[in-house]
C-alpha positions as CSV (number, residue, x, y, z in Angstrom):
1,X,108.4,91.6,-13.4
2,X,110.0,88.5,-12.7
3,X,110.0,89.0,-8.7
4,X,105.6,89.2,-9.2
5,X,105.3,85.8,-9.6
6,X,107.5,85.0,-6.8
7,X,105.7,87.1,-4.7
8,X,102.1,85.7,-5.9
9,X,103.2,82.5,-5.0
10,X,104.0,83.8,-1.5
11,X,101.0,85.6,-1.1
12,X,98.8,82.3,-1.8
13,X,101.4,80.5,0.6
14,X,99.8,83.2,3.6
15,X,95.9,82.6,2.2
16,X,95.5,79.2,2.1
17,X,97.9,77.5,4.1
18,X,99.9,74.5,3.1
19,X,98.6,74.5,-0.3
20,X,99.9,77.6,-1.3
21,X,103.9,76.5,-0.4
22,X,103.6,73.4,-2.3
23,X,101.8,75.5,-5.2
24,X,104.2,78.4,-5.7
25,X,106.8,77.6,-7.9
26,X,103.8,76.7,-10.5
27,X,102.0,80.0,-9.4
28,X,105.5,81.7,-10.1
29,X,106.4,79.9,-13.1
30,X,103.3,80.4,-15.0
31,X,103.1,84.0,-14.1
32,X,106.5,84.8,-14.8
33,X,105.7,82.7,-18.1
34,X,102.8,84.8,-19.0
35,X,104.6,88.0,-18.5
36,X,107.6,87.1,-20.7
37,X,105.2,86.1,-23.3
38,X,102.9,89.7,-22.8
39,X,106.2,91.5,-23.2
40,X,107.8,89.7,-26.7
41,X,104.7,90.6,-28.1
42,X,105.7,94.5,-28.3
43,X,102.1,95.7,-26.6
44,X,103.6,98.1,-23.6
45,X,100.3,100.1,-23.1
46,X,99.7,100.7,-19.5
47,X,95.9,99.7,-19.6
48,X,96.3,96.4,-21.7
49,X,98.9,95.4,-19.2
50,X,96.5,95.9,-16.3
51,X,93.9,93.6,-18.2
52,X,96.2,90.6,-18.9
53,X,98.0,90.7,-15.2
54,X,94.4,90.2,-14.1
55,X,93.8,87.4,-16.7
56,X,96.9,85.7,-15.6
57,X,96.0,85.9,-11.9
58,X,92.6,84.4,-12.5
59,X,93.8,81.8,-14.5
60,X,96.9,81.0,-11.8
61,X,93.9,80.6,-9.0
62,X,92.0,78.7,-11.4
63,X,94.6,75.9,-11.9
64,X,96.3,76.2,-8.3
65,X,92.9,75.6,-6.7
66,X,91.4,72.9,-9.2
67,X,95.1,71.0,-8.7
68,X,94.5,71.0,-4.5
69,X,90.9,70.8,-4.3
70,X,91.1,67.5,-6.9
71,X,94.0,65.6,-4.8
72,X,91.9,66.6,-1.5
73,X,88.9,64.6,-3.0
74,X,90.3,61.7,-4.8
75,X,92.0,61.5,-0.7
76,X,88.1,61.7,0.6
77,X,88.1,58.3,2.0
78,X,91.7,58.6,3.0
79,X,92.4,55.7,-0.3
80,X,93.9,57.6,-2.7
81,X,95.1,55.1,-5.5
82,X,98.6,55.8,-8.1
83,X,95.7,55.3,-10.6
84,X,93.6,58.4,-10.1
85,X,96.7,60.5,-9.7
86,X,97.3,59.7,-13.2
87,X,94.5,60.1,-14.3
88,X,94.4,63.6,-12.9
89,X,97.6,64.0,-15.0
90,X,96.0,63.1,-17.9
91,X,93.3,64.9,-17.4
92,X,95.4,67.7,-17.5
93,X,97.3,66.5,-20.8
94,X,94.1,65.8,-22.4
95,X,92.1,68.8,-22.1
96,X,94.4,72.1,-21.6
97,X,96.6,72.9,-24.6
98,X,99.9,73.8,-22.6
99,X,103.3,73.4,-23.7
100,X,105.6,70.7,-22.7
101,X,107.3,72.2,-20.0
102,X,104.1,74.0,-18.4
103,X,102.8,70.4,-18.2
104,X,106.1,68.9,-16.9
105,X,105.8,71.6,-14.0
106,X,102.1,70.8,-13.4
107,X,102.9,66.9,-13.2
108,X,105.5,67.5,-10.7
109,X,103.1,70.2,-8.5
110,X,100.6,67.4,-8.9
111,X,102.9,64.8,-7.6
112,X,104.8,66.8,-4.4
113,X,100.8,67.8,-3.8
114,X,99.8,64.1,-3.7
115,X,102.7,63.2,-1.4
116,X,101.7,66.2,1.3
117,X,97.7,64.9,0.9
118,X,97.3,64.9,4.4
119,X,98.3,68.5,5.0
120,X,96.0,70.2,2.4
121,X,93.4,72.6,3.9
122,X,90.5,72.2,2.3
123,X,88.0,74.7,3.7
124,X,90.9,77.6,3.5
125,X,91.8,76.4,-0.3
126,X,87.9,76.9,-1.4
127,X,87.4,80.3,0.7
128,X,90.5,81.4,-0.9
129,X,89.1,80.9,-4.3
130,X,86.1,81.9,-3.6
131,X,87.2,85.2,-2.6
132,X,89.4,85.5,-6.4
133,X,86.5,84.4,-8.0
134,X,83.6,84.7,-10.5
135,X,80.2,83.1,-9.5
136,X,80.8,81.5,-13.2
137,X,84.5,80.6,-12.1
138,X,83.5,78.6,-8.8
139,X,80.6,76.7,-11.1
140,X,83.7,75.7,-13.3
141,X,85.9,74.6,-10.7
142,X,82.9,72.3,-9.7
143,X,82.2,70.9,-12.6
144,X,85.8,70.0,-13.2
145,X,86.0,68.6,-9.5
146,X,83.3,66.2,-10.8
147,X,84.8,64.9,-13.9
148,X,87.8,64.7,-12.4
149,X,86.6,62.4,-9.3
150,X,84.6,60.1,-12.4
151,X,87.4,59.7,-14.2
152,X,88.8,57.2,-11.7
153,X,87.8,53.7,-13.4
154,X,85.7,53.3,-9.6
155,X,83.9,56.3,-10.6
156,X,82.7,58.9,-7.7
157,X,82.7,57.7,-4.7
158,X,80.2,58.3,-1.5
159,X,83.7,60.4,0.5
160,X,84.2,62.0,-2.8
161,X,80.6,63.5,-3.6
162,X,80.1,63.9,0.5
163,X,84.1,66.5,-0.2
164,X,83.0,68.2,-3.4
165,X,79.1,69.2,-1.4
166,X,81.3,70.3,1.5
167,X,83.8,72.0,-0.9
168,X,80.5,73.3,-3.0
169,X,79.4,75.1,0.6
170,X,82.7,76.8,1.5
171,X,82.4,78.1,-2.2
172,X,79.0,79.7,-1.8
173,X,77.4,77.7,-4.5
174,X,73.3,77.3,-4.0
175,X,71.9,73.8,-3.4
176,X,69.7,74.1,-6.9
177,X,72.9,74.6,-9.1
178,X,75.4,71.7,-7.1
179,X,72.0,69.5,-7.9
180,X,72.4,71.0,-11.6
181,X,75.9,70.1,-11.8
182,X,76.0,66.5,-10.2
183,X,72.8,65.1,-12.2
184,X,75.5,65.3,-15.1
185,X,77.3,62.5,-13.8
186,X,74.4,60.2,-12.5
187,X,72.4,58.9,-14.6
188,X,69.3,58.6,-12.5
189,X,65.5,59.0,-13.5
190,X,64.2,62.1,-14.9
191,X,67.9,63.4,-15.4
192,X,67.0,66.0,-18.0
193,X,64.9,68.0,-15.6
194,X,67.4,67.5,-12.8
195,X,70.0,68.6,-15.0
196,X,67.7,71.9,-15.5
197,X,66.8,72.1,-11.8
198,X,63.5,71.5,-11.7
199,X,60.9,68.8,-11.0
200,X,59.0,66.3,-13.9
201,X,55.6,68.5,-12.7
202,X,57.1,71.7,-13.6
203,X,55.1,73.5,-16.3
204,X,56.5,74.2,-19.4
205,X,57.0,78.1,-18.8
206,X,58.8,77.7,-15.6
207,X,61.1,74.9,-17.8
208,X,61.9,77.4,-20.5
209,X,62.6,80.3,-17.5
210,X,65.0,77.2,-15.6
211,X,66.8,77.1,-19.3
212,X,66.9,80.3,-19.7
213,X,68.9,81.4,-16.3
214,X,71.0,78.3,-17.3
215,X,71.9,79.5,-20.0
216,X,72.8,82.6,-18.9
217,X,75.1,81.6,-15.9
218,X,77.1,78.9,-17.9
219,X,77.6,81.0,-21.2
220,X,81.3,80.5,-22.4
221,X,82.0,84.5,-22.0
222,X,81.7,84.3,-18.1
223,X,84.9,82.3,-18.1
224,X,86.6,83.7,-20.9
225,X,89.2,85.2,-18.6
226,X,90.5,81.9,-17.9
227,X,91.1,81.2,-20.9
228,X,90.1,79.2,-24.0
229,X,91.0,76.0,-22.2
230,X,88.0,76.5,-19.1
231,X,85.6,78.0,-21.9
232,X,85.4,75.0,-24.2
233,X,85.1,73.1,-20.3
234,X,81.7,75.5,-20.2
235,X,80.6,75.3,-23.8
236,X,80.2,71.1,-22.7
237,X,77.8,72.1,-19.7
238,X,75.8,74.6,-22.8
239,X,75.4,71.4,-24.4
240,X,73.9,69.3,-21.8
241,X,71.4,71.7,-21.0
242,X,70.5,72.6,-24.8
243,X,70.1,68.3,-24.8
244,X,68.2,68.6,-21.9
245,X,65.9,71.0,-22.5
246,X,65.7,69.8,-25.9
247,X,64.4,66.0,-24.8
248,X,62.0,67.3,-22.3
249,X,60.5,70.0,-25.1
250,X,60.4,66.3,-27.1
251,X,58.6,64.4,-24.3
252,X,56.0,67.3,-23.9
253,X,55.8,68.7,-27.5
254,X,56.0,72.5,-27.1
């Protein structure tokens, strides 16, 4: 089982480009990791096995696409500072519960990605992804893409926002739910019906059908094969748009 990851890692090296060499010794690691793990554990059914090599792939595109497609947009306006590399890292730290040498390899993919910036495709990385996918999956990868480009103290710039919509595109993602997704991080006028995708004159049935479908496509369970990391990442988004549809239901009283 050991030779899978290795060839994983090689198979992403052939589907998206550059990114994929630099990324397959975490790809390999991590999957090998996972397997070792499955295997100390004493489960040997044939069927369970074929459900958690699928979990461990999706959660291996997960990471080695939010890891590229991050670096590529704090690079946007070809400025990438030491300072939102770390914060990237910390990011990382902060918010998924690996051990210490999953996050050691992760710092030093992060690093070796940051020093071949220039050399990341973009467009191939997100199609790639986008093809390994969930509809939920690709909605969490952008959401992540967004807090990850705010946490830089400068906070998102015009290059980065101008990336993640162009990264947004190659990932299929509708115009109404990348407006859902980036009214989170502006706070602009009438934020709570942006957030919910629809305008202040909406009427209060097509609000609750708006909160409804949200929701539905950001419950946790849609990216529960990712792991328990990326679902508490979703359960955040279920909050903002119970607060949102919570303050307009306020304004209006119904």
């Amino acid at each position: 089982m050991a030779f899978k990851g290795k060839l994983i890692g090689a198979l992403l090296g052939s589907l998206a480009g550059p990114m994929g060499t630099i990324l397959g010794g975490l790809v390999g690691h991590l999957y090998d990791r996972a397997t070792e793990e499955r295997d100390a554990t004493g489960r040997i059914g044939q069927r369970w096995r074929g459900i958690e090599d699928s979990i461990s792939a999706a959660q291996l595109d997960f990471l080695t696409s939010l890891i590229g497609l991050s670096i590529a947009v704090a690079n946007a306006d070809r400025h990438v500072r030491i300072s939102q590399i770390e914060a990237l890292k910390a990011f990382f730290r902060q918010n998924f519960p690996y051990s210490q040498e999953d996050h050691r390899i992760i710092q030093a993919v992060i690093d070796e990605t940051f020093v071949n910036r220039d050399r990341l495709d973009v467009d191939a990385l997100a199609s790639y992804y986008r093809l390994s996918s969930s509809p939920a999956g690709r909605l969490l990868l952008l959401r992540l893409l967004f807090k990850i480009a705010e946490a830089d103290k400068r906070g998102i710039s015009d290059a980065e926002e101008q990336l993640i919509r162009r990264i947004a595109a190659a990932l299929r993602i509708d115009a109404a739910s990348f407006a859902s997704v980036a009214a989170e991080f502006k706070h602009e006028d009438n934020r709570a019906y942006r957030i919910l995708g629809v305008s202040p004159d909406a009427s209060n049935e097509q609000i609750r059908s708006a909160y409804r479908r949200l929701a539905a496509q950001y419950h946790p369970d849609t990216v529960a094969n990712l792991g328990e990391e990326f679902t508490e990442v979703a359960e955040e988004k279920i909050k903002l748009i119970n607060e949102a549809y919570g303050e307009i239901r306020t304004q209006r009283g119904f």
